[in-house]
N, C-alpha and C positions, 0 to 999 in steps of 0.2 A: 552891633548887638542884635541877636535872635529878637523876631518879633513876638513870639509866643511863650507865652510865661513860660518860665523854666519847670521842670518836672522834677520839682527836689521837694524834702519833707522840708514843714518850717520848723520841726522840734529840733533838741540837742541833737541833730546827725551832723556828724561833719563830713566834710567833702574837698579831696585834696588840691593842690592847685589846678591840675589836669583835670581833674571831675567839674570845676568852677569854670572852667576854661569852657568844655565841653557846653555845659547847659549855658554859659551865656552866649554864647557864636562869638567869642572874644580871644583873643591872643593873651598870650604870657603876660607882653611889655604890655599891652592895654589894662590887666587887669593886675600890676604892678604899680603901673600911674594910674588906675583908681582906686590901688589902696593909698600910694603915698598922698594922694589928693584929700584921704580921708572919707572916701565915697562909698565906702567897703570896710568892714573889719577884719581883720587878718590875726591869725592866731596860730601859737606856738604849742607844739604837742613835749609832749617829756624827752622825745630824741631831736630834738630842735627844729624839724620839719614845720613847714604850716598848712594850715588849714583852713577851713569858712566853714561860717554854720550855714543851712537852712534860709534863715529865716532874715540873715544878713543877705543871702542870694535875694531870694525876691525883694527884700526891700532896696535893693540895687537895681533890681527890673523896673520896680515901678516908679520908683526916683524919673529914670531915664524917659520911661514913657511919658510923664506927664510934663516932662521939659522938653 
């Protein structure tokens, strides 16, 4: 995981798995096993795709940091 808070809004913006991917220096299967961990919220759009908020992003950042 990127050492430097992520550069994403913490309001309702969402941000696709590629874009989550992106801001946390994390792979797919990494940020797959920490939604199924429950470590992340992961969210479903009207065409079945998913997404993340925000605000889910840094609270994932800062989780990791302080462990």
């Amino acid at each position: 995981m990127t050492e430097t808070i992520p550069k994403c809004d913490p309001e309702e913006i969402r941000y696709s798995v590629k874009q989550t991917c992106d801001l946390l220096g994390i792979s797919r299967d990494c940020l797959l096993r920490l939604t199924r961990k429950g470590s992340i919220a992961r969210y479903k759009d009207a065409t079945g795709g998913f997404f993340y908020y925000g605000k889910d992003i840094l609270s994932l950042f800062d989780n990791a940091v302080r462990s």
